[in-house]
PADO-714987 format. One record per residue (C-alpha): x, y, z; residue number from 1. Coordinates in Angstrom, 2 decimals. Example, Ala and Ser with C-alpha at 12.3 -4.5 7.8 and 13.67 -1.06 7.14 Angstrom:
<rs>
px=12.30, py=-4.50, pz=7.80, k=1
px=13.67, py=-1.06, pz=7.14, k=2
</rs>
This chain:
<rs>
px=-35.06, py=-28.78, pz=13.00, k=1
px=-36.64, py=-28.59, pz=16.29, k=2
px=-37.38, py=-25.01, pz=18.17, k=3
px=-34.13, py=-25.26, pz=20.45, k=4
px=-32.15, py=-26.41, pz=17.24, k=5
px=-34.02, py=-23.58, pz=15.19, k=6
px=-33.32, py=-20.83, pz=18.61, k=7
px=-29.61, py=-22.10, pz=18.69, k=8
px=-29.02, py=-21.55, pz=14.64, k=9
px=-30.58, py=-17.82, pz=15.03, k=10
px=-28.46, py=-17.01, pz=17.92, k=11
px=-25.12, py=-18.67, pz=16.04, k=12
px=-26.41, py=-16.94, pz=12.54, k=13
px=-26.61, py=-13.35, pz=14.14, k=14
px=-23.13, py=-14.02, pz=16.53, k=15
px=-21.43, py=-14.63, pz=13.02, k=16
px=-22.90, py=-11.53, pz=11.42, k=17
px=-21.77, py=-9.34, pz=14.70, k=18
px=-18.52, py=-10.65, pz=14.41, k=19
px=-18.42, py=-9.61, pz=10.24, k=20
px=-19.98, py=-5.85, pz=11.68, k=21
px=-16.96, py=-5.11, pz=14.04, k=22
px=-14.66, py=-6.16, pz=11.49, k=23
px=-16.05, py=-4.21, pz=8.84, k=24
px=-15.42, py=-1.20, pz=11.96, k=25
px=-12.48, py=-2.22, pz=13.28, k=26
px=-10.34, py=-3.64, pz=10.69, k=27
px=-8.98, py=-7.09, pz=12.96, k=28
px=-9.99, py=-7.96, pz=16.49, k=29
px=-8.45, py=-10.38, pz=18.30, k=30
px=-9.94, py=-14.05, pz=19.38, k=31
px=-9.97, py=-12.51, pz=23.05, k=32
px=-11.68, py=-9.73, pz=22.32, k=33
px=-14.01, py=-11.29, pz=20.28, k=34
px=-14.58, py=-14.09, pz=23.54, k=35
px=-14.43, py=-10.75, pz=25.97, k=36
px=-17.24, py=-9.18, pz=23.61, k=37
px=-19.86, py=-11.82, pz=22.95, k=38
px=-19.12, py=-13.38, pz=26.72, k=39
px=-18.85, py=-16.42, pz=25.34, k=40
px=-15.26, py=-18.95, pz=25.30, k=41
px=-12.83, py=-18.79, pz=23.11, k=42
px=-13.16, py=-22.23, pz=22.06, k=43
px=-16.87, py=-20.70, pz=20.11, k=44
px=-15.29, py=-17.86, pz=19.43, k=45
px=-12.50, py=-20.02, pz=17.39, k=46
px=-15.16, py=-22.18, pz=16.17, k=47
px=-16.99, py=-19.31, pz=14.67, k=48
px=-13.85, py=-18.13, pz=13.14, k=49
px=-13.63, py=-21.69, pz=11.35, k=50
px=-16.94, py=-21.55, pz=9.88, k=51
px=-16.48, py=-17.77, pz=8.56, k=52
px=-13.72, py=-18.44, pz=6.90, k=53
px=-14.27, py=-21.72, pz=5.57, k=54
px=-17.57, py=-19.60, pz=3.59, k=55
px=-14.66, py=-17.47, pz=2.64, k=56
px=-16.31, py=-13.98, pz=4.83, k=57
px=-12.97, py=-13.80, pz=6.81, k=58
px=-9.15, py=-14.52, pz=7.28, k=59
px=-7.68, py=-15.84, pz=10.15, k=60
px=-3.91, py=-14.95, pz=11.65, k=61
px=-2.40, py=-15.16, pz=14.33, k=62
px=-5.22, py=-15.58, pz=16.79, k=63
px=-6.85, py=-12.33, pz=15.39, k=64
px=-9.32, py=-12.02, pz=12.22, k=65
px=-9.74, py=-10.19, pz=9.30, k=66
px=-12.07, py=-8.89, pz=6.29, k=67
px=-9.73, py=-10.13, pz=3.47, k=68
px=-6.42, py=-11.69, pz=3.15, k=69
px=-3.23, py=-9.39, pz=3.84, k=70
px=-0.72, py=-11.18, pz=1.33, k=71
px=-0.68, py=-10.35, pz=-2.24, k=72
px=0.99, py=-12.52, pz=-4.94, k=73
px=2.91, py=-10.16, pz=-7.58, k=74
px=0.49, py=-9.35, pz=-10.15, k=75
px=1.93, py=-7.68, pz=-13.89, k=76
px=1.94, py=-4.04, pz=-14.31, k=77
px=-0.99, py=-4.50, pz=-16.89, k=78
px=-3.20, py=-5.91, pz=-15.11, k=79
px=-2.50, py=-3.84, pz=-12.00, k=80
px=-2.94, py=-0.38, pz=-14.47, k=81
px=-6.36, py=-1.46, pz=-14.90, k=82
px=-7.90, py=-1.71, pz=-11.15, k=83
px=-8.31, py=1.80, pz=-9.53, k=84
px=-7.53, py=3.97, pz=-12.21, k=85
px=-9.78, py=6.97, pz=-10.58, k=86
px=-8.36, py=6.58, pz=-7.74, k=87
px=-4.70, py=6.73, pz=-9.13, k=88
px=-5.02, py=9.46, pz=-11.48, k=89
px=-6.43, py=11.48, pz=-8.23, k=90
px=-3.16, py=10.47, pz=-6.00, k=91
px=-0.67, py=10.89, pz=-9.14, k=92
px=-2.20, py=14.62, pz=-9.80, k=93
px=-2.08, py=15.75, pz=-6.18, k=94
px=1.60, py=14.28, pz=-6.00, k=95
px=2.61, py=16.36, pz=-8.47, k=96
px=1.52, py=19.18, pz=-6.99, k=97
px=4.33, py=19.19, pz=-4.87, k=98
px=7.34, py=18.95, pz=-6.79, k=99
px=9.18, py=22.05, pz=-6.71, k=100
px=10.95, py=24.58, pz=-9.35, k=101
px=14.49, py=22.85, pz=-10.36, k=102
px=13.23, py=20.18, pz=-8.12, k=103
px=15.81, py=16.84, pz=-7.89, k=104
px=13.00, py=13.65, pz=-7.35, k=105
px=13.42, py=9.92, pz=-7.63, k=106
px=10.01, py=8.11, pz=-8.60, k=107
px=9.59, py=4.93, pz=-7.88, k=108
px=8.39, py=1.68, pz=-10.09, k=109
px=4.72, py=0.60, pz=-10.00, k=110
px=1.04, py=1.95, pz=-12.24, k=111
px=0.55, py=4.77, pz=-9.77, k=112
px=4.05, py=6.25, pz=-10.85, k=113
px=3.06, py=6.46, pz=-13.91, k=114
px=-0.16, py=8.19, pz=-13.20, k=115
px=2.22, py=10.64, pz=-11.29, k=116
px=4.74, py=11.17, pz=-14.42, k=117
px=1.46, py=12.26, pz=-17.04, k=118
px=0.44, py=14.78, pz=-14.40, k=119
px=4.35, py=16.51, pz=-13.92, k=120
px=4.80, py=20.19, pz=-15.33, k=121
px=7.96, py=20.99, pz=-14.62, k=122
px=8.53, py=24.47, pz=-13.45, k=123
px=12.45, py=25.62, pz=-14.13, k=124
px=14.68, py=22.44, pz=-14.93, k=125
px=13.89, py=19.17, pz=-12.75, k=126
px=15.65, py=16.26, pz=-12.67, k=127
px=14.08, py=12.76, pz=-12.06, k=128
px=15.96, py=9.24, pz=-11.17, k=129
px=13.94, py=6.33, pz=-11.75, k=130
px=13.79, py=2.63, pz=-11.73, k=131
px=10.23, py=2.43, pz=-13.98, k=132
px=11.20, py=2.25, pz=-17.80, k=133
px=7.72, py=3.76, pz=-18.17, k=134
px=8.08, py=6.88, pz=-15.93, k=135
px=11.41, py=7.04, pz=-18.59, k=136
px=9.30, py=6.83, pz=-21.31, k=137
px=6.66, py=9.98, pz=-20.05, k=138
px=9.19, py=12.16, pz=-18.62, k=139
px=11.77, py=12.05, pz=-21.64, k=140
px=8.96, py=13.88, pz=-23.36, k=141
px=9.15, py=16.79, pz=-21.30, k=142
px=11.87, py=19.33, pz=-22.62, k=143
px=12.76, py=20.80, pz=-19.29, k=144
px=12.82, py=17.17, pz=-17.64, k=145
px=16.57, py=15.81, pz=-17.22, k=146
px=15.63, py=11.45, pz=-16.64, k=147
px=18.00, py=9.22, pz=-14.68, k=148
px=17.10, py=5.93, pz=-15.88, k=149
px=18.51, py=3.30, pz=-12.78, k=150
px=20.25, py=0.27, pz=-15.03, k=151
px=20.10, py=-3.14, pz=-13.70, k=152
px=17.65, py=-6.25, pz=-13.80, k=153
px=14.74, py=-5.61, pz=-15.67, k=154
px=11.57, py=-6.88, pz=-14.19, k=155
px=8.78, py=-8.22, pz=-16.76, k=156
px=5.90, py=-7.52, pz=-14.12, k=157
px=6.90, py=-3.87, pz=-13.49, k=158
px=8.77, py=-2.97, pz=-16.66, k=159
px=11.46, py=-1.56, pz=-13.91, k=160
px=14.93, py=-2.54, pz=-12.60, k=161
px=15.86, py=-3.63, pz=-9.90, k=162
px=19.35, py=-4.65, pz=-8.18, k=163
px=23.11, py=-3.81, pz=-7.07, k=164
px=24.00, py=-1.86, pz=-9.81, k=165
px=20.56, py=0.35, pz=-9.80, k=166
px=21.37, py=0.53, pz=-5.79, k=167
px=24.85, py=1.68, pz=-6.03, k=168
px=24.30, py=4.56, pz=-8.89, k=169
px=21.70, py=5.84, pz=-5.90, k=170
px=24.49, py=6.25, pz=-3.47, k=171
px=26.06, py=9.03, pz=-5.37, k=172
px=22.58, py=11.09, pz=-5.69, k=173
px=20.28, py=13.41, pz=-2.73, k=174
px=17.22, py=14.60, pz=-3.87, k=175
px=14.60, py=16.40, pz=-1.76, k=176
px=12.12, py=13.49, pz=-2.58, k=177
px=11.15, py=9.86, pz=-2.82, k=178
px=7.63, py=8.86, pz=-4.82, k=179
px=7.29, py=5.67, pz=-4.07, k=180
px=4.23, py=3.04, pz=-4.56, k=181
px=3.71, py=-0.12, pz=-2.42, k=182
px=1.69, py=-3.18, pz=-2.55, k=183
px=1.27, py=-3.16, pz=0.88, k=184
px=0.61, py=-0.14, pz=3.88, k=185
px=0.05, py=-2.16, pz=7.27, k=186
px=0.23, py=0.49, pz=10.32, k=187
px=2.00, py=-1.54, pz=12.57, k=188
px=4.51, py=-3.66, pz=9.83, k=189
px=4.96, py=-1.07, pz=7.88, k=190
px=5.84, py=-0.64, pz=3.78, k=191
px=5.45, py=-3.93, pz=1.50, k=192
px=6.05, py=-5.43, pz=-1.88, k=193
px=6.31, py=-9.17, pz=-3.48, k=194
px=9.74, py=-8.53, pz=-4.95, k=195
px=12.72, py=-8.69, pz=-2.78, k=196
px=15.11, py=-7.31, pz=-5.09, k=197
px=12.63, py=-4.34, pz=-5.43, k=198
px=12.31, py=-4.06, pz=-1.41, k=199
px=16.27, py=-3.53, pz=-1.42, k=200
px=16.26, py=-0.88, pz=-4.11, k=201
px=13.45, py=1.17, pz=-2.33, k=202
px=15.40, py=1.13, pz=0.49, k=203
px=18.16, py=2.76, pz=-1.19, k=204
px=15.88, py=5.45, pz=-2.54, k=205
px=14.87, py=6.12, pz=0.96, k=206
px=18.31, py=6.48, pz=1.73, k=207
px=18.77, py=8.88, pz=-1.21, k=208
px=15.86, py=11.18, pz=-0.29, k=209
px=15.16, py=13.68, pz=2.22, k=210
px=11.57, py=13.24, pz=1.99, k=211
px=9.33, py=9.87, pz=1.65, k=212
px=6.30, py=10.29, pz=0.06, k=213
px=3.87, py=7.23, pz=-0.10, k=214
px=1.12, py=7.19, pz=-2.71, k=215
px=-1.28, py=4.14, pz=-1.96, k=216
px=-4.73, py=3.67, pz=-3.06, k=217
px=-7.03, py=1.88, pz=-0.91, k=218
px=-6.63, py=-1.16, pz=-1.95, k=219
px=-3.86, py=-1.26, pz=-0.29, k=220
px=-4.66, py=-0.93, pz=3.32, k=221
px=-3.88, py=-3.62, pz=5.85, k=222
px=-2.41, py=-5.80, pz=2.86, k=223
px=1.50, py=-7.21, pz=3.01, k=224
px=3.45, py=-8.28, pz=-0.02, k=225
px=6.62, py=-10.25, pz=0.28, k=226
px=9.40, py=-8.33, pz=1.62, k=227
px=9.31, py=-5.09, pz=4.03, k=228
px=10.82, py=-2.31, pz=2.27, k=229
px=10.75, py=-0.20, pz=5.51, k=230
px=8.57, py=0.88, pz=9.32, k=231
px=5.83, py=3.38, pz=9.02, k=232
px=8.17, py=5.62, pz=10.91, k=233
px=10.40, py=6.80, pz=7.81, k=234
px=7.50, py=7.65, pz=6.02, k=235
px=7.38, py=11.52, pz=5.69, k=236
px=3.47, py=11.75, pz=3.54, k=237
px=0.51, py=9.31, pz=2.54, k=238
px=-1.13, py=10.25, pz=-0.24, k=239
px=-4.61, py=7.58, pz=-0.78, k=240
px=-8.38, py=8.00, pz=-1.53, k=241
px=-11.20, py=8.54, pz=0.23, k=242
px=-11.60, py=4.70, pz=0.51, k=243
px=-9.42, py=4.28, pz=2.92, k=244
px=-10.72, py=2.73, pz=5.89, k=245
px=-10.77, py=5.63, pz=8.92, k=246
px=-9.15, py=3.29, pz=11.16, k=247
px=-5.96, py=3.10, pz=9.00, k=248
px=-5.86, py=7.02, pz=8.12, k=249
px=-6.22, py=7.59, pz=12.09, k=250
px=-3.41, py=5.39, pz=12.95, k=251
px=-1.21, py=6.54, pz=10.36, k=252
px=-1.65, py=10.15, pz=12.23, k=253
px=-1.18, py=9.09, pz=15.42, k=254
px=2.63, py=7.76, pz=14.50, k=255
px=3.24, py=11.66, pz=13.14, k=256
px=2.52, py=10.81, pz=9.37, k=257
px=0.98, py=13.49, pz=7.21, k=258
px=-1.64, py=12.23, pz=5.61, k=259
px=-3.54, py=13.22, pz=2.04, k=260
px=-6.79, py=12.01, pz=0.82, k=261
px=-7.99, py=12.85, pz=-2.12, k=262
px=-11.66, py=12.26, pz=-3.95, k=263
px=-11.50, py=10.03, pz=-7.25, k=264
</rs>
């Protein structure tokens, strides 16, 4: 390699690890931005982009790029019970904290729910509708704990049901809150998950509940499953680690969302 060959590597090698900086910072930027930046075209900038992500150190859409990947293939609930299990048992224990005396709750399917139903005292008699045969399974211990169980569908992955029937008992139930868990919390596309079935029930919980309460660990920031369950708009609370990315928590406030985070 000659010195201009050797000059022009060094100046491509430290472009590339720029462009890796501001996403670590910013979460996406945009191939214009990136071009606007750097002063350069956007024919290098998209050639830069190639590279980077053919070594696997980005993700390209729609003329922007990311960190990671957004989309998330469904995963079973016991493998997913075994990644951020600090993180959960924070979220599920601060999520408890707010359910009321005689409270009326529905909780949601997914691991973090069930790291929510170990952590539930129940002060006076409260009454819980659920989708997750495991949330069943915890709460039906507690003696002043009245459990819904949703029938329909079973799903292997989640041990939870899902469909029409679960959707119409909801219609005849309003409680003061919704627990639900996500696979996905994107700012500007709003709440995700793989299953579409599942997507259709949580929006009938939302429609059941006066209050939505989201509890999301970090992983699962800027990530979309399947099908939208719902906009960031009908989310009420956030309740995530302190993993979270900054730039996510600040836009999530910024839309009016109350947001929790809580140390693992």
């Amino acid at each position: 390699m000659n010195k201009l060959d050797e000059n022009n590597h060094l100046i491509l090698t430290e472009r590339h690890e720029q462009i890796l900086a501001l996403l670590r910072q910013r979460g996406s930027m945009s191939v214009v931005q990136l071009s606007e930046y750097f002063k350069v075209s956007e024919v290098t900038i998209r050639k830069d982009l190639t590279v980077l992500e053919q070594q696997k150190r980005l993700y390209r859409t729609h003329g922007s790029a990311i960190l990671i990947s957004p989309y998330i293939g469904n995963r079973h609930v016991n493998e997913k019970e075994k990644r951020c299990v600090a993180e959960k048992q924070s979220i599920g224990a601060a999520a408890a904290t707010l359910i009321a005396e005689d409270d009326s709750v529905i909780i949601a399917s997914g691991t973090t729910m069930t790291f929510l139903s170990r952590e539930i005292q129940p002060k006076g008699r409260l009454t819980v509708i659920t989708s997750s045969v495991l949330v069943t399974q915890i709460l039906s211990q507690q003696e002043q704990a009245d459990v819904i169980q949703l029938g329909g569908i079973t799903r292997r992955t989640s041990m939870s049901v899902v469909g029409p029937f679960a959707e119409r008992m909801l219609h005849g139930f309003n409680c003061s809150k919704l627990f639900i868990g996500v696979d996905g919390v994107d700012p500007d596309f709003g709440l995700t998950t793989t299953d579409m079935m599942e997507a259709s029930l949580n929006r009938a919980m939302i429609d059941a509940a006066q209050k939505v309460i989201v509890l999301a660990d970090s992983s699962k920031f800027g990530r979309r499953g399947f099908s939208k369950i719902c906009g960031i708009e009908d989310v009420d609370l956030v309740i995530t680690d302190s993993g979270t990315p900054k730039l996510f928590l600040d836009k999530l406030r910024e839309q009016g969302i109350e947001v929790w985070v809580v140390e693992k």
